[in-house]
N, C-alpha and C positions, 0 to 999 in steps of 0.2 A: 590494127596491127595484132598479130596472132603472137604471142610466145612461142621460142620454139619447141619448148617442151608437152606445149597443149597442141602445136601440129603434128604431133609423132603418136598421139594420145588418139586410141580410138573410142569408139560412142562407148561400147562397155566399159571400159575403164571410167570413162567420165560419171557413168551411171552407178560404178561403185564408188565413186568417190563421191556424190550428192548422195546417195544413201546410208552411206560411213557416217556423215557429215549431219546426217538426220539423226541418227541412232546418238552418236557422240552428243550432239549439242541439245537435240528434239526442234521437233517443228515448229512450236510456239521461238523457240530463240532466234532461229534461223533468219528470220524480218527483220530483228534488233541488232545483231549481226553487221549485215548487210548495211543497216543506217550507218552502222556507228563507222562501219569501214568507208562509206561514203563521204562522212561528215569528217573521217582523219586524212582522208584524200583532199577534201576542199581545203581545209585547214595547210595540210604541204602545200598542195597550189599557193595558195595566200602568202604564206610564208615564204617559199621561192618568190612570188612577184617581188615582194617588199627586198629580197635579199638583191633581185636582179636591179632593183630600182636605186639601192644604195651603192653597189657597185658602180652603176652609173654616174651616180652625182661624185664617185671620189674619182672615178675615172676624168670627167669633166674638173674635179678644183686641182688634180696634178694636171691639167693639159695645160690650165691657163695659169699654177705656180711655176711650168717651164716656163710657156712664154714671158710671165713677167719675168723671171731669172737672166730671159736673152733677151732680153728688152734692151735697148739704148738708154744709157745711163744719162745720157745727154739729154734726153727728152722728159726727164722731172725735175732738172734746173731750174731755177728762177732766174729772171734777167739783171737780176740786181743783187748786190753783196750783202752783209750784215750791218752795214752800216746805212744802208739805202741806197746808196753812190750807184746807176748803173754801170755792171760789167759789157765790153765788148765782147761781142764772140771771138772765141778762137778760131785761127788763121791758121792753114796747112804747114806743118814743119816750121811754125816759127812762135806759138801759144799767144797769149791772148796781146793785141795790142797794143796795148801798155807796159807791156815788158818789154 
């Protein structure tokens, strides 16, 4: 992918600018440069993954604190009271049983 500012840029322009770029910095820096800008590129890369990879995982622990949230309250019952006595299930429009 081209910038659009380097496709409006002709070859002399580009050539004054890698020459500017020699003069300003000299030719011995110009390698060191180039690494170092290399190696703060991997380093973002890296840094985005890690940022996109934790996104992820909170993205995944709110999907599944909704669904517990709409989760049926019913279904982490136990079938017996605090006493031990088992409960009946509740019965439609008329609660459990025993009442």
């Amino acid at each position: 992918m081209v910038h659009p500012i380097l496709a409006l840029a002709s070859p002399e322009i580009i050539a004054i600018l890698v020459i500017g770029a020699v003069v300003l910095f000299g030719a011995e820096k110009l390698p060191k440069l180039a690494r170092s800008a290399g190696a703060a590129k991997k380093e973002f890369m890296m840094g985005q993954a890690e940022a996109d990879e934790a996104a992820a995982r909170a993205r995944e622990q709110a999907r599944i604190r909704e669904q517990t949230a709409k989760a049926d309250p019913m279904n982490n019952v136990s079938g017996t009271s605090f006493n031990g006595e088992d409960v009946p299930p509740p019965t439609p429009d008329k609660g459990t049983l025993s009442s």
